[in-house]
C-alpha positions in Angstrom: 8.4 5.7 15.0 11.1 3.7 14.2 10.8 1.8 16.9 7.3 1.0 15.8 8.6 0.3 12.7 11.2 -2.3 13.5 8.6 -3.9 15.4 6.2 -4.3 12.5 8.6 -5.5 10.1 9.8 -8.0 12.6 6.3 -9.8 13.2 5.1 -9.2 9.6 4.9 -12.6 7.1 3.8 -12.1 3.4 1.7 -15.1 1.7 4.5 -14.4 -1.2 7.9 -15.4 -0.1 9.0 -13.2 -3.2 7.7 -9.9 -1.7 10.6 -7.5 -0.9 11.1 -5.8 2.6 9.9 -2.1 3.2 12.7 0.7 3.2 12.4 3.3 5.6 11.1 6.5 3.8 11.2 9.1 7.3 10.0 8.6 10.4 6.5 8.5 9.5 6.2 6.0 6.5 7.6 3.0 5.6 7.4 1.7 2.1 7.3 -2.0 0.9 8.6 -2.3 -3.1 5.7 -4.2 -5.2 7.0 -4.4 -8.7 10.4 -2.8 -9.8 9.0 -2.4 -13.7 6.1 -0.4 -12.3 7.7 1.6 -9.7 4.5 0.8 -7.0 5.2 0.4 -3.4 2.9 0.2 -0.5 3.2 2.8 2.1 2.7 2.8 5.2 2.0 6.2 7.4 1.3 7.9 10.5 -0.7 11.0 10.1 -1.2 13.2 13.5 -3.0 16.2 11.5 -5.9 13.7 10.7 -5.4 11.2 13.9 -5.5 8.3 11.8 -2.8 5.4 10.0 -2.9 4.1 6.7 -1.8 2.5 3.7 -1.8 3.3 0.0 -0.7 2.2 -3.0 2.7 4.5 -4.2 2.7 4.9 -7.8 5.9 7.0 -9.1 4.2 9.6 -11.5 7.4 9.4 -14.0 6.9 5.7 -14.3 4.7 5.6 -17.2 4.3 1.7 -17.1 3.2 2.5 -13.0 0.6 5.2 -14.9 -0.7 2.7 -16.9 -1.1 0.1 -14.4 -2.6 2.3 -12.4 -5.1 3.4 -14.7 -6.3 0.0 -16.0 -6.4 -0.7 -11.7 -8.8 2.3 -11.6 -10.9 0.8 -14.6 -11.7 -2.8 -12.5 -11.9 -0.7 -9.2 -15.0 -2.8 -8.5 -13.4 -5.8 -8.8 -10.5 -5.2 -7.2 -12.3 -3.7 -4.0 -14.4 -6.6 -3.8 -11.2 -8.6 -3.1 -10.7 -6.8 0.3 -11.9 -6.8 3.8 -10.7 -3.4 4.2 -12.5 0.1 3.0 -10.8 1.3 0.4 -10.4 5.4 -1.2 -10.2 5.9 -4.9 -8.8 8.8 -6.3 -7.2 9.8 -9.4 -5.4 13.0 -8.9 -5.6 15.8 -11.7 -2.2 14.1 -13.7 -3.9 10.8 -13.3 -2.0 9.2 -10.4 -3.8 6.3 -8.8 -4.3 6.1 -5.1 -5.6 3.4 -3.5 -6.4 4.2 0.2 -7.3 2.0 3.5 -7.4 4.6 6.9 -7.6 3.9 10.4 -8.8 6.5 12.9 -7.4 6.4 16.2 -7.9 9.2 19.2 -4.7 9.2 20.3 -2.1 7.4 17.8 1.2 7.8 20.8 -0.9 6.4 22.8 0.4 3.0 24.3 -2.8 0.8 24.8 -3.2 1.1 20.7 0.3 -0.1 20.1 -1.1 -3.6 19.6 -4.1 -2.6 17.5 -1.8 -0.6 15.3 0.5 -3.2 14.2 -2.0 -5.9 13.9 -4.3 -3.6 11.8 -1.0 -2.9 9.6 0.5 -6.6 9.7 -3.1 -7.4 8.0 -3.8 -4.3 5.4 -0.2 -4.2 4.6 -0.6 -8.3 3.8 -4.2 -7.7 2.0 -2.9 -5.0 -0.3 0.1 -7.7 -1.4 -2.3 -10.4 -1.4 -4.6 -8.8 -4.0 -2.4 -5.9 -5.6 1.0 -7.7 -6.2 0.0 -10.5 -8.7 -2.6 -8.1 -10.7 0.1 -5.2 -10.9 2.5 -8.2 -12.1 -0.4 -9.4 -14.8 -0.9 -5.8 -16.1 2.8 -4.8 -16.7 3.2 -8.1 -18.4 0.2 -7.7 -20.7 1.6 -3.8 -21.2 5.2 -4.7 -21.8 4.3 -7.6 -24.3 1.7 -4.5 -26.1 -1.5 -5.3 -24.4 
């Protein structure tokens, strides 16, 4: 997957010239930094159990500025999902961890003639969760951090 990787990264812009590049997490994921305060990433994943890609937002459980984002994310879902093109997955584990969720079935992900649909269907969810997520994750730790 690296390959695939390298390839992605390579044809992928960001509206925000300030958003930082993805680290390689294994073979299977890739994660792109969102807000250093927070802890949040977007990851990026190959899952061959379920035959389908995706993206989430990462929130780091220990980062308890990340929980709180997350949970005042959870609280304007609605208008959060109605800033993307994407269908999204809410969940809020047991510990309250945030996950925000966008999948993409495929039959066959090795298989070459979805290379193409792949990376474009990452280059724009990957872009889509910056686009809206990045500046309200920003907004939230600010208001948090200044006792909002």
């Amino acid at each position: 997957r690296s390959a695939f990787w390298a390839e992605l990264l390579s044809s992928l812009r960001f509206d925000d010239p300030e958003q930082m590049p993805a680290r390689a997490t294994g073979s299977k994921t890739i994660v792109f930094p969102l807000q250093s305060k927070t802890g949040m990433g977007i990851t990026c994943y190959f899952s061959q159990s379920d035959g389908c890609i995706g993206v989430f937002l990462r929130i780091n459980r220990s980062n308890s500025l990340g929980m709180e984002v997350g949970r005042r994310l959870y609280a304007d879902r609605e208008a959060v999902a109605a800033e993307f093109s994407v269908p999204l997955r809410w969940s809020v584990e047991k510990d309250g961890k945030l996950q925000i969720l966008a999948r993409k079935p495929f039959s066959d992900l090795q298989a070459p003639d979805v290379r193409e649909e792949e990376l474009s269907w990452f280059r724009s969810t990957v872009r889509e969760f910056a686009r809206v997520l990045r500046p309200r994750i920003d907004l939230l730790a600010a208001e948090i951090g200044e006792g909002g």
